[in-house]
C-alpha positions in Angstrom: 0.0 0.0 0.0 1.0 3.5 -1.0 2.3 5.9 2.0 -0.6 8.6 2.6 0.6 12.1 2.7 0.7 14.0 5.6 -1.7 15.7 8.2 -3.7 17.7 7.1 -1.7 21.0 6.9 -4.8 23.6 6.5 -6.7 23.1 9.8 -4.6 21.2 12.5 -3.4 21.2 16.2 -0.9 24.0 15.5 -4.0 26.5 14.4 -5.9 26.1 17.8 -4.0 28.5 20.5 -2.9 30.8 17.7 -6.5 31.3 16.4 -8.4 31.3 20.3 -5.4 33.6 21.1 -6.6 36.0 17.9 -10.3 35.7 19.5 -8.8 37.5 22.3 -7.2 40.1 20.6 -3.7 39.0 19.9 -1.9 39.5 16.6 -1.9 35.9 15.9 -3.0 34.5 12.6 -6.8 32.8 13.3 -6.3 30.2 10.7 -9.8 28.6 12.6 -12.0 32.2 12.0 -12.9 32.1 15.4 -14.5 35.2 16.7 -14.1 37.7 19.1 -14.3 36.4 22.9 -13.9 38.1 26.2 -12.1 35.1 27.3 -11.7 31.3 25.5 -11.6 27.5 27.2 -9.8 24.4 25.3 -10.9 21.6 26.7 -8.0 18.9 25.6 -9.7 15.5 26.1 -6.1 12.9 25.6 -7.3 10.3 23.1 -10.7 11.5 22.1 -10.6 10.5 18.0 -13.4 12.0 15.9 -14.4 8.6 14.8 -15.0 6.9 18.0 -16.8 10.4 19.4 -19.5 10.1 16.3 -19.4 6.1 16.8 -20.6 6.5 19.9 -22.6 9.4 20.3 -25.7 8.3 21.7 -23.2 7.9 25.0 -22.6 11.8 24.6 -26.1 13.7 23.5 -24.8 17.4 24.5 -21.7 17.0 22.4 -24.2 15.0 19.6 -26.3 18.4 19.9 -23.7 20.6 19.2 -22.2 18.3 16.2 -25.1 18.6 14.9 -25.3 22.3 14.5 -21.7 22.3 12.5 -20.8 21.2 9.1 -18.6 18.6 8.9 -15.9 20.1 8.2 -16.6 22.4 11.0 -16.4 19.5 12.7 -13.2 17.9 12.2 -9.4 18.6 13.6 -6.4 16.9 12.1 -3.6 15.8 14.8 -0.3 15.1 13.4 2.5 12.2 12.5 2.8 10.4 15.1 -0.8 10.6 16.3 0.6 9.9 19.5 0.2 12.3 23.0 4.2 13.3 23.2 4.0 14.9 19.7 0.3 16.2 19.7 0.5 18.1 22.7 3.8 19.9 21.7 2.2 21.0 18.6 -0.3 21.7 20.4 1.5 24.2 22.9 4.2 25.4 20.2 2.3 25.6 17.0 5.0 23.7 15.1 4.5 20.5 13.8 6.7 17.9 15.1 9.3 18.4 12.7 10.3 21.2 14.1 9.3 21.1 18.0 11.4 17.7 17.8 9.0 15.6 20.4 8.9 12.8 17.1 6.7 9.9 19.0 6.3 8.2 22.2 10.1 7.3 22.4 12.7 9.5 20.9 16.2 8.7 19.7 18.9 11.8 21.1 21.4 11.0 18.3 24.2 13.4 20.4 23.8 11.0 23.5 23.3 7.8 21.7 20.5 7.0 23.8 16.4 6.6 23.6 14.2 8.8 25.7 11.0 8.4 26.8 8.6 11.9 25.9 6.4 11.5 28.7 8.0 9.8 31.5 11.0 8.8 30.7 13.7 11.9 30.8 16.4 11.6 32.9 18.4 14.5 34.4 21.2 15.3 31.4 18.2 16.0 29.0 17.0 19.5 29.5 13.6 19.8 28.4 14.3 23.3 27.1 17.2 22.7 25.0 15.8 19.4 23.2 12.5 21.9 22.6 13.9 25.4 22.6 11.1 27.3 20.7 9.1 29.5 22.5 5.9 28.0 23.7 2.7 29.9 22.5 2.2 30.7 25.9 5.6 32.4 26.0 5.1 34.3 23.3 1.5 35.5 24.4 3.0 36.4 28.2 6.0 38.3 26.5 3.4 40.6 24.5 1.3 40.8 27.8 4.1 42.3 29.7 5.0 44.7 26.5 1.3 45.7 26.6 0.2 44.3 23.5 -2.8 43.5 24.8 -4.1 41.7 27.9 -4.4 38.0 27.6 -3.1 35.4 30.6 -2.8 31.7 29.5 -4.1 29.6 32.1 -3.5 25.5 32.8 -5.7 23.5 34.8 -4.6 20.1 34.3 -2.9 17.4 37.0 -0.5 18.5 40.0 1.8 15.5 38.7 2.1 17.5 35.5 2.9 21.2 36.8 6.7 20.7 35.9 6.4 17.5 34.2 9.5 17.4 31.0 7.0 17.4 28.7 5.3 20.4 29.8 8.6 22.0 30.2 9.3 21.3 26.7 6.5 22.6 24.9 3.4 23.6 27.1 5.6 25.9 29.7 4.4 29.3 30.4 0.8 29.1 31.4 0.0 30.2 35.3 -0.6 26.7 36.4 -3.4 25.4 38.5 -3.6 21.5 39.5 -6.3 19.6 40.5 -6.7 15.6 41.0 -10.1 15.7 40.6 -12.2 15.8 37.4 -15.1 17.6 38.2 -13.0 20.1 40.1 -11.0 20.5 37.1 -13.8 21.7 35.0 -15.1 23.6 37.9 -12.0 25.7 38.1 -11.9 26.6 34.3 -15.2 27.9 35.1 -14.3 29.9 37.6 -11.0 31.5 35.7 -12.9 32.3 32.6 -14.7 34.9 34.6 -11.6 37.2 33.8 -11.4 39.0 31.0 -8.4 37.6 28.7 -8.2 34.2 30.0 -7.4 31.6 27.6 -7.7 28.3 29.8 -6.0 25.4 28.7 -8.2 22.2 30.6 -6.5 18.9 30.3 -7.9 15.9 30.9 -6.2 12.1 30.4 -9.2 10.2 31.9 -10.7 8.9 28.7 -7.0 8.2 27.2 -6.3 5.8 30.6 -9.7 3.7 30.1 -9.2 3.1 26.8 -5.8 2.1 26.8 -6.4 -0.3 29.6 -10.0 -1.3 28.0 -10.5 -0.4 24.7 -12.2 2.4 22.7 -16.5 1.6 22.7 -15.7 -0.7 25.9 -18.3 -0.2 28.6 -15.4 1.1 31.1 -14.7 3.6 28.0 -18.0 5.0 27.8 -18.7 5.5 31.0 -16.1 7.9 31.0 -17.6 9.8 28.0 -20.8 9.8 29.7 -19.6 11.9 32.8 -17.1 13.9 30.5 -20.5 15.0 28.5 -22.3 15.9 31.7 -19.0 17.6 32.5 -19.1 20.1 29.3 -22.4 20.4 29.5 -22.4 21.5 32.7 -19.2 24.0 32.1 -21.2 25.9 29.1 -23.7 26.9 31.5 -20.8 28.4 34.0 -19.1 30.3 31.3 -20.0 33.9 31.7 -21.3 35.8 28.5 -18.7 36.4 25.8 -16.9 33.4 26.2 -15.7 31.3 23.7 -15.2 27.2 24.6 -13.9 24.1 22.1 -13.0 20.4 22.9 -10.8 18.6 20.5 -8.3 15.7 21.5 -4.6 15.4 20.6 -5.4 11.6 18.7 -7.7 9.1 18.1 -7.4 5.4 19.1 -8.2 1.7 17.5 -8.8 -1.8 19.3 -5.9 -4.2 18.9 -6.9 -7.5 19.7 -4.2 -9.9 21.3 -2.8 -11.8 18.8 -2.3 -9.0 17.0 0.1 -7.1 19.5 3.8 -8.8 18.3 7.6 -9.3 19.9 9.2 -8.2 16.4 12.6 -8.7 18.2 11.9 -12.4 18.3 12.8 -12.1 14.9 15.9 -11.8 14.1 16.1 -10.6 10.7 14.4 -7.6 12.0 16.6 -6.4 14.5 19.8 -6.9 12.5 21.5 -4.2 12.1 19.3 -2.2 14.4 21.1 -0.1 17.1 17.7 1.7 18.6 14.2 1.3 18.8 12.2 3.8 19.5 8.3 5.2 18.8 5.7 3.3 19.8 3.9 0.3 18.5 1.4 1.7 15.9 4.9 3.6 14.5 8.1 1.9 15.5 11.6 3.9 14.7 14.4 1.6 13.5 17.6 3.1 14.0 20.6 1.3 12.2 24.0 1.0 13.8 26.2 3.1 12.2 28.5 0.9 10.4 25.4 -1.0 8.7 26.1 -0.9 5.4 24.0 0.3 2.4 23.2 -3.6 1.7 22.0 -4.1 5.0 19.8 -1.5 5.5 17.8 -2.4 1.7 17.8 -5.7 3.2 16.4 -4.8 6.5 14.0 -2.8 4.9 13.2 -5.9 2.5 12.9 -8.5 5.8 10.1 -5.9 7.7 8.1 -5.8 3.9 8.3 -9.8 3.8 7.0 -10.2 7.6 4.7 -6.9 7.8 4.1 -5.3 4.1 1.2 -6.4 3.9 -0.5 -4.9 7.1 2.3 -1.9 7.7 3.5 0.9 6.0 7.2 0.5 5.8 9.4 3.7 4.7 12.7 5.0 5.0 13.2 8.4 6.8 13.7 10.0 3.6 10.3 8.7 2.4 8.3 9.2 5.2 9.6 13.0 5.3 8.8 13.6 1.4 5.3 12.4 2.1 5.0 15.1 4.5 4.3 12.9 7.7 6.2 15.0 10.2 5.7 18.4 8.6 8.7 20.3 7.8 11.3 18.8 9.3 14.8 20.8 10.8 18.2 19.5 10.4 18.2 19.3 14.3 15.3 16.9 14.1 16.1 14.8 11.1 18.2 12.3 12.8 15.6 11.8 15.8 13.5 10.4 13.3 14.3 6.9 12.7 16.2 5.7 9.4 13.5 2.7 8.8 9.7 3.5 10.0 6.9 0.6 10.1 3.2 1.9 11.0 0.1 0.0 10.7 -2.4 0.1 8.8 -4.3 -2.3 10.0 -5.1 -2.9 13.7 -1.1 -4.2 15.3 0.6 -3.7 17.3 4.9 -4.0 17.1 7.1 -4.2 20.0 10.2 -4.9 21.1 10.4 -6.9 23.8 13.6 -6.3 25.2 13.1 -2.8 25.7 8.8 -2.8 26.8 7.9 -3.9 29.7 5.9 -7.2 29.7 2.4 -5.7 30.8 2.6 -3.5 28.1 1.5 -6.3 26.0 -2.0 -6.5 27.8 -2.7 -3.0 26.7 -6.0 -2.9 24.3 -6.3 0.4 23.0 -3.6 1.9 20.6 -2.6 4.9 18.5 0.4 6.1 16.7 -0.4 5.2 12.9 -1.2 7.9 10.3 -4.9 6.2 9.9 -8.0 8.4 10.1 -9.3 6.6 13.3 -6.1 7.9 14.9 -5.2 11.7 13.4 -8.7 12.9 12.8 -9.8 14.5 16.4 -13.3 16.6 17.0 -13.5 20.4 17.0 -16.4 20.9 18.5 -17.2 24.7 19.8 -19.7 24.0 22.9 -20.0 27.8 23.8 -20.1 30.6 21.4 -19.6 34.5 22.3 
Protein backbone atom coordinates (compact mmCIF):
# COMPACT_ATOMS: atom_id res chain seq x y z
CA UNK A 1 0.00 0.00 0.00
CA UNK A 2 1.00 3.51 -0.96
CA UNK A 3 2.34 5.94 2.00
CA UNK A 4 -0.61 8.55 2.62
CA UNK A 5 0.60 12.06 2.66
CA UNK A 6 0.74 13.98 5.63
CA UNK A 7 -1.71 15.70 8.16
CA UNK A 8 -3.74 17.69 7.08
CA UNK A 9 -1.72 21.04 6.87
CA UNK A 10 -4.79 23.64 6.53
CA UNK A 11 -6.72 23.12 9.76
CA UNK A 12 -4.60 21.16 12.54
CA UNK A 13 -3.39 21.19 16.16
CA UNK A 14 -0.86 23.95 15.51
CA UNK A 15 -4.04 26.55 14.45
CA UNK A 16 -5.87 26.09 17.78
CA UNK A 17 -3.98 28.49 20.51
CA UNK A 18 -2.87 30.78 17.72
CA UNK A 19 -6.55 31.29 16.43
CA UNK A 20 -8.40 31.35 20.29
CA UNK A 21 -5.39 33.55 21.11
CA UNK A 22 -6.59 35.98 17.86
CA UNK A 23 -10.27 35.72 19.55
CA UNK A 24 -8.85 37.53 22.30
CA UNK A 25 -7.20 40.11 20.60
CA UNK A 26 -3.67 39.00 19.94
CA UNK A 27 -1.90 39.48 16.63
CA UNK A 28 -1.87 35.91 15.91
CA UNK A 29 -2.99 34.47 12.57
CA UNK A 30 -6.79 32.79 13.29
CA UNK A 31 -6.28 30.17 10.66
CA UNK A 32 -9.80 28.59 12.60
CA UNK A 33 -12.01 32.17 12.01
CA UNK A 34 -12.91 32.06 15.41
CA UNK A 35 -14.53 35.24 16.75
CA UNK A 36 -14.12 37.72 19.08
CA UNK A 37 -14.32 36.44 22.87
CA UNK A 38 -13.87 38.11 26.25
CA UNK A 39 -12.14 35.06 27.27
CA UNK A 40 -11.67 31.26 25.53
CA UNK A 41 -11.59 27.52 27.19
CA UNK A 42 -9.82 24.36 25.29
CA UNK A 43 -10.91 21.58 26.69
CA UNK A 44 -8.00 18.89 25.62
CA UNK A 45 -9.75 15.45 26.10
CA UNK A 46 -6.13 12.95 25.63
CA UNK A 47 -7.31 10.31 23.09
CA UNK A 48 -10.69 11.50 22.06
CA UNK A 49 -10.60 10.53 18.01
CA UNK A 50 -13.37 12.00 15.94
CA UNK A 51 -14.45 8.61 14.81
CA UNK A 52 -14.98 6.93 17.98
CA UNK A 53 -16.77 10.45 19.42
CA UNK A 54 -19.48 10.07 16.28
CA UNK A 55 -19.38 6.08 16.78
CA UNK A 56 -20.56 6.53 19.94
CA UNK A 57 -22.60 9.41 20.32
CA UNK A 58 -25.74 8.33 21.71
CA UNK A 59 -23.20 7.91 24.98
CA UNK A 60 -22.60 11.80 24.56
CA UNK A 61 -26.09 13.69 23.52
CA UNK A 62 -24.82 17.43 24.50
CA UNK A 63 -21.71 17.04 22.37
CA UNK A 64 -24.16 15.03 19.57
CA UNK A 65 -26.26 18.37 19.87
CA UNK A 66 -23.74 20.61 19.19
CA UNK A 67 -22.19 18.32 16.25
CA UNK A 68 -25.13 18.62 14.92
CA UNK A 69 -25.29 22.32 14.45
CA UNK A 70 -21.71 22.31 12.53
CA UNK A 71 -20.82 21.21 9.15
CA UNK A 72 -18.62 18.64 8.86
CA UNK A 73 -15.93 20.11 8.17
CA UNK A 74 -16.56 22.44 10.97
CA UNK A 75 -16.42 19.53 12.68
CA UNK A 76 -13.23 17.88 12.20
CA UNK A 77 -9.38 18.59 13.56
CA UNK A 78 -6.36 16.89 12.12
CA UNK A 79 -3.62 15.85 14.77
CA UNK A 80 -0.25 15.07 13.39
CA UNK A 81 2.48 12.23 12.52
CA UNK A 82 2.84 10.38 15.13
CA UNK A 83 -0.84 10.57 16.28
CA UNK A 84 0.61 9.92 19.53
CA UNK A 85 0.22 12.35 23.05
CA UNK A 86 4.17 13.32 23.17
CA UNK A 87 4.00 14.94 19.74
CA UNK A 88 0.26 16.23 19.69
CA UNK A 89 0.45 18.06 22.73
CA UNK A 90 3.77 19.89 21.71
CA UNK A 91 2.23 21.03 18.59
CA UNK A 92 -0.28 21.75 20.43
CA UNK A 93 1.45 24.21 22.89
CA UNK A 94 4.23 25.43 20.21
CA UNK A 95 2.29 25.60 16.98
CA UNK A 96 4.96 23.66 15.10
CA UNK A 97 4.50 20.53 13.79
CA UNK A 98 6.67 17.86 15.10
CA UNK A 99 9.33 18.42 12.69
CA UNK A 100 10.27 21.22 14.09
CA UNK A 101 9.25 21.11 17.97
CA UNK A 102 11.43 17.68 17.76
CA UNK A 103 9.03 15.58 20.37
CA UNK A 104 8.88 12.81 17.07
CA UNK A 105 6.68 9.88 19.02
CA UNK A 106 6.34 8.16 22.17
CA UNK A 107 10.11 7.27 22.35
CA UNK A 108 12.70 9.51 20.86
CA UNK A 109 16.25 8.71 19.75
CA UNK A 110 18.86 11.76 21.07
CA UNK A 111 21.38 11.03 18.25
CA UNK A 112 24.21 13.44 20.38
CA UNK A 113 23.81 10.97 23.45
CA UNK A 114 23.27 7.84 21.73
CA UNK A 115 20.47 6.96 23.76
CA UNK A 116 16.41 6.62 23.63
CA UNK A 117 14.20 8.78 25.74
CA UNK A 118 11.00 8.37 26.77
CA UNK A 119 8.65 11.87 25.90
CA UNK A 120 6.38 11.54 28.72
CA UNK A 121 7.97 9.76 31.46
CA UNK A 122 11.04 8.82 30.73
CA UNK A 123 13.66 11.92 30.81
CA UNK A 124 16.44 11.63 32.94
CA UNK A 125 18.38 14.48 34.44
CA UNK A 126 21.19 15.30 31.42
CA UNK A 127 18.24 16.03 29.04
CA UNK A 128 17.00 19.53 29.53
CA UNK A 129 13.57 19.82 28.38
CA UNK A 130 14.33 23.30 27.13
CA UNK A 131 17.16 22.66 25.00
CA UNK A 132 15.76 19.42 23.18
CA UNK A 133 12.46 21.93 22.61
CA UNK A 134 13.88 25.39 22.63
CA UNK A 135 11.07 27.27 20.74
CA UNK A 136 9.07 29.50 22.48
CA UNK A 137 5.85 28.01 23.71
CA UNK A 138 2.70 29.92 22.46
CA UNK A 139 2.19 30.69 25.93
CA UNK A 140 5.60 32.37 25.96
CA UNK A 141 5.13 34.32 23.34
CA UNK A 142 1.50 35.54 24.39
CA UNK A 143 3.01 36.41 28.17
CA UNK A 144 6.03 38.29 26.50
CA UNK A 145 3.45 40.61 24.47
CA UNK A 146 1.33 40.83 27.78
CA UNK A 147 4.06 42.29 29.73
CA UNK A 148 5.04 44.67 26.47
CA UNK A 149 1.34 45.67 26.65
CA UNK A 150 0.21 44.31 23.52
CA UNK A 151 -2.81 43.53 24.79
CA UNK A 152 -4.12 41.71 27.93
CA UNK A 153 -4.43 38.01 27.64
CA UNK A 154 -3.07 35.43 30.58
CA UNK A 155 -2.77 31.70 29.47
CA UNK A 156 -4.12 29.57 32.10
CA UNK A 157 -3.48 25.50 32.82
CA UNK A 158 -5.73 23.54 34.81
CA UNK A 159 -4.58 20.13 34.31
CA UNK A 160 -2.95 17.38 37.01
CA UNK A 161 -0.51 18.54 40.00
CA UNK A 162 1.80 15.46 38.66
CA UNK A 163 2.14 17.49 35.46
CA UNK A 164 2.91 21.16 36.81
CA UNK A 165 6.74 20.71 35.90
CA UNK A 166 6.37 17.55 34.22
CA UNK A 167 9.50 17.43 30.98
CA UNK A 168 7.02 17.42 28.69
CA UNK A 169 5.30 20.40 29.77
CA UNK A 170 8.63 21.97 30.23
CA UNK A 171 9.33 21.25 26.74
CA UNK A 172 6.49 22.63 24.87
CA UNK A 173 3.36 23.64 27.13
CA UNK A 174 5.58 25.93 29.71
CA UNK A 175 4.38 29.28 30.37
CA UNK A 176 0.83 29.14 31.39
CA UNK A 177 0.04 30.19 35.34
CA UNK A 178 -0.57 26.69 36.35
CA UNK A 179 -3.40 25.35 38.51
CA UNK A 180 -3.58 21.48 39.53
CA UNK A 181 -6.32 19.56 40.48
CA UNK A 182 -6.70 15.60 41.03
CA UNK A 183 -10.12 15.66 40.55
CA UNK A 184 -12.20 15.81 37.39
CA UNK A 185 -15.07 17.57 38.20
CA UNK A 186 -12.96 20.09 40.09
CA UNK A 187 -10.99 20.52 37.10
CA UNK A 188 -13.84 21.69 34.96
CA UNK A 189 -15.07 23.57 37.88
CA UNK A 190 -12.04 25.67 38.07
CA UNK A 191 -11.92 26.59 34.26
CA UNK A 192 -15.16 27.86 35.06
CA UNK A 193 -14.34 29.91 37.59
CA UNK A 194 -10.99 31.49 35.67
CA UNK A 195 -12.87 32.25 32.64
CA UNK A 196 -14.68 34.86 34.56
CA UNK A 197 -11.57 37.18 33.76
CA UNK A 198 -11.38 38.99 30.97
CA UNK A 199 -8.44 37.64 28.67
CA UNK A 200 -8.19 34.15 30.00
CA UNK A 201 -7.37 31.61 27.59
CA UNK A 202 -7.69 28.34 29.83
CA UNK A 203 -6.01 25.43 28.74
CA UNK A 204 -8.24 22.24 30.57
CA UNK A 205 -6.50 18.94 30.31
CA UNK A 206 -7.86 15.94 30.85
CA UNK A 207 -6.19 12.11 30.45
CA UNK A 208 -9.23 10.19 31.91
CA UNK A 209 -10.73 8.88 28.74
CA UNK A 210 -6.97 8.21 27.21
CA UNK A 211 -6.28 5.85 30.55
CA UNK A 212 -9.66 3.67 30.11
CA UNK A 213 -9.16 3.09 26.82
CA UNK A 214 -5.80 2.11 26.83
CA UNK A 215 -6.38 -0.30 29.63
CA UNK A 216 -9.95 -1.33 27.97
CA UNK A 217 -10.54 -0.37 24.73
CA UNK A 218 -12.17 2.41 22.73
CA UNK A 219 -16.50 1.63 22.73
CA UNK A 220 -15.74 -0.68 25.91
CA UNK A 221 -18.25 -0.24 28.62
CA UNK A 222 -15.38 1.11 31.13
CA UNK A 223 -14.74 3.61 28.00
CA UNK A 224 -17.97 4.99 27.78
CA UNK A 225 -18.68 5.46 30.97
CA UNK A 226 -16.06 7.94 30.99
CA UNK A 227 -17.56 9.80 27.97
CA UNK A 228 -20.77 9.78 29.68
CA UNK A 229 -19.56 11.90 32.81
CA UNK A 230 -17.14 13.91 30.51
CA UNK A 231 -20.50 15.04 28.52
CA UNK A 232 -22.26 15.87 31.66
CA UNK A 233 -19.01 17.62 32.48
CA UNK A 234 -19.09 20.13 29.27
CA UNK A 235 -22.43 20.39 29.51
CA UNK A 236 -22.41 21.52 32.70
CA UNK A 237 -19.19 24.00 32.08
CA UNK A 238 -21.19 25.89 29.09
CA UNK A 239 -23.68 26.87 31.47
CA UNK A 240 -20.80 28.37 34.02
CA UNK A 241 -19.06 30.33 31.34
CA UNK A 242 -20.00 33.86 31.72
CA UNK A 243 -21.27 35.85 28.51
CA UNK A 244 -18.71 36.41 25.81
CA UNK A 245 -16.94 33.42 26.19
CA UNK A 246 -15.67 31.26 23.74
CA UNK A 247 -15.23 27.23 24.64
CA UNK A 248 -13.88 24.10 22.05
CA UNK A 249 -12.97 20.36 22.85
CA UNK A 250 -10.83 18.56 20.46
CA UNK A 251 -8.28 15.69 21.48
CA UNK A 252 -4.60 15.39 20.59
CA UNK A 253 -5.38 11.63 18.70
CA UNK A 254 -7.68 9.12 18.10
CA UNK A 255 -7.43 5.35 19.05
CA UNK A 256 -8.25 1.66 17.49
CA UNK A 257 -8.77 -1.80 19.32
CA UNK A 258 -5.88 -4.17 18.95
CA UNK A 259 -6.91 -7.52 19.70
CA UNK A 260 -4.16 -9.87 21.30
CA UNK A 261 -2.81 -11.80 18.76
CA UNK A 262 -2.31 -9.00 16.96
CA UNK A 263 0.12 -7.11 19.45
CA UNK A 264 3.79 -8.82 18.29
CA UNK A 265 7.58 -9.27 19.88
CA UNK A 266 9.18 -8.24 16.38
CA UNK A 267 12.64 -8.74 18.21
CA UNK A 268 11.88 -12.44 18.27
CA UNK A 269 12.79 -12.07 14.87
CA UNK A 270 15.93 -11.76 14.07
CA UNK A 271 16.12 -10.61 10.70
CA UNK A 272 14.37 -7.61 11.97
CA UNK A 273 16.64 -6.37 14.48
CA UNK A 274 19.78 -6.88 12.53
CA UNK A 275 21.51 -4.16 12.11
CA UNK A 276 19.33 -2.18 14.37
CA UNK A 277 21.08 -0.10 17.12
CA UNK A 278 17.74 1.71 18.57
CA UNK A 279 14.20 1.34 18.81
CA UNK A 280 12.21 3.78 19.46
CA UNK A 281 8.30 5.17 18.84
CA UNK A 282 5.68 3.27 19.76
CA UNK A 283 3.92 0.28 18.50
CA UNK A 284 1.41 1.73 15.92
CA UNK A 285 4.85 3.61 14.53
CA UNK A 286 8.15 1.91 15.51
CA UNK A 287 11.56 3.92 14.70
CA UNK A 288 14.37 1.64 13.46
CA UNK A 289 17.56 3.09 14.02
CA UNK A 290 20.56 1.35 12.22
CA UNK A 291 24.02 1.03 13.78
CA UNK A 292 26.25 3.09 12.23
CA UNK A 293 28.46 0.87 10.40
CA UNK A 294 25.45 -1.05 8.74
CA UNK A 295 26.12 -0.94 5.45
CA UNK A 296 23.95 0.35 2.36
CA UNK A 297 23.18 -3.64 1.72
CA UNK A 298 21.99 -4.15 4.96
CA UNK A 299 19.78 -1.45 5.46
CA UNK A 300 17.77 -2.42 1.70
CA UNK A 301 17.77 -5.72 3.24
CA UNK A 302 16.37 -4.76 6.55
CA UNK A 303 13.97 -2.76 4.93
CA UNK A 304 13.16 -5.93 2.50
CA UNK A 305 12.86 -8.47 5.82
CA UNK A 306 10.10 -5.94 7.66
CA UNK A 307 8.11 -5.83 3.87
CA UNK A 308 8.32 -9.77 3.85
CA UNK A 309 7.03 -10.24 7.60
CA UNK A 310 4.69 -6.94 7.82
CA UNK A 311 4.14 -5.34 4.09
CA UNK A 312 1.19 -6.43 3.85
CA UNK A 313 -0.48 -4.94 7.12
CA UNK A 314 2.34 -1.89 7.74
CA UNK A 315 3.50 0.89 5.99
CA UNK A 316 7.16 0.51 5.77
CA UNK A 317 9.41 3.66 4.74
CA UNK A 318 12.66 4.97 4.99
CA UNK A 319 13.17 8.35 6.77
CA UNK A 320 13.74 9.99 3.63
CA UNK A 321 10.25 8.68 2.36
CA UNK A 322 8.33 9.16 5.16
CA UNK A 323 9.64 12.95 5.27
CA UNK A 324 8.84 13.61 1.45
CA UNK A 325 5.30 12.40 2.11
CA UNK A 326 4.95 15.14 4.50
CA UNK A 327 4.33 12.85 7.70
CA UNK A 328 6.18 14.96 10.16
CA UNK A 329 5.71 18.36 8.64
CA UNK A 330 8.73 20.30 7.78
CA UNK A 331 11.34 18.81 9.32
CA UNK A 332 14.76 20.85 10.80
CA UNK A 333 18.18 19.47 10.45
CA UNK A 334 18.16 19.26 14.29
CA UNK A 335 15.32 16.94 14.14
CA UNK A 336 16.08 14.83 11.12
CA UNK A 337 18.21 12.32 12.80
CA UNK A 338 15.63 11.84 15.83
CA UNK A 339 13.47 10.38 13.28
CA UNK A 340 14.26 6.89 12.70
CA UNK A 341 16.20 5.66 9.37
CA UNK A 342 13.46 2.75 8.83
CA UNK A 343 9.73 3.54 10.02
CA UNK A 344 6.94 0.58 10.06
CA UNK A 345 3.23 1.88 11.03
CA UNK A 346 0.09 -0.04 10.74
CA UNK A 347 -2.36 0.14 8.81
CA UNK A 348 -4.28 -2.29 10.02
CA UNK A 349 -5.08 -2.95 13.68
CA UNK A 350 -1.06 -4.18 15.28
CA UNK A 351 0.60 -3.66 17.28
CA UNK A 352 4.86 -4.03 17.08
CA UNK A 353 7.09 -4.16 19.96
CA UNK A 354 10.16 -4.85 21.13
CA UNK A 355 10.39 -6.90 23.77
CA UNK A 356 13.65 -6.27 25.21
CA UNK A 357 13.14 -2.79 25.71
CA UNK A 358 8.79 -2.77 26.84
CA UNK A 359 7.87 -3.92 29.73
CA UNK A 360 5.86 -7.17 29.74
CA UNK A 361 2.40 -5.69 30.85
CA UNK A 362 2.62 -3.49 28.10
CA UNK A 363 1.45 -6.29 25.99
CA UNK A 364 -1.96 -6.45 27.75
CA UNK A 365 -2.68 -3.02 26.68
CA UNK A 366 -5.99 -2.90 24.25
CA UNK A 367 -6.34 0.44 22.97
CA UNK A 368 -3.61 1.91 20.60
CA UNK A 369 -2.59 4.85 18.48
CA UNK A 370 0.43 6.13 16.66
CA UNK A 371 -0.36 5.23 12.91
CA UNK A 372 -1.24 7.95 10.35
CA UNK A 373 -4.89 6.16 9.95
CA UNK A 374 -7.98 8.44 10.07
CA UNK A 375 -9.25 6.59 13.30
CA UNK A 376 -6.10 7.87 14.92
CA UNK A 377 -5.18 11.67 13.43
CA UNK A 378 -8.72 12.92 12.81
CA UNK A 379 -9.79 14.54 16.41
CA UNK A 380 -13.31 16.65 16.97
CA UNK A 381 -13.53 20.41 17.01
CA UNK A 382 -16.41 20.87 18.54
CA UNK A 383 -17.21 24.72 19.82
CA UNK A 384 -19.73 23.96 22.87
CA UNK A 385 -20.03 27.83 23.81
CA UNK A 386 -20.13 30.63 21.38
CA UNK A 387 -19.61 34.48 22.29
Amino acid sequence: MSLPTGYAKHRNLTHVFPSLAASLGATSENTLNLPSARSAVLLLVDGLGLEQLQRHSAHAPFLRGVMKRQTPAQTEMSSVYPSTTAAGLSSLGTGLGPGEHGLVGYDVYDPQRGVVINQLGGWDERTDPTNWQPQPTIFDTLNAQRDAGDHGIEPIAVSLPAFEESALTRAALRGPRFIGQSDLAKRFNQAAYEAQRPGALIYLYVNELDKIGHAWGPGSGQWLEVLEELDSLIRRLSRKLPTGTLAAVTGDHGMIEVKQEDRIDFSAHGELIEHIAHTAGEPRMVQLHFAPDATADQRAASKTAWQKRFGGRAWIATRDEAIAAGWFGDVTERVRPRIGDLIVSGYEPIALYDARRAAPNSFSMVGHHGAPTPAEVRVPWVIFNTP
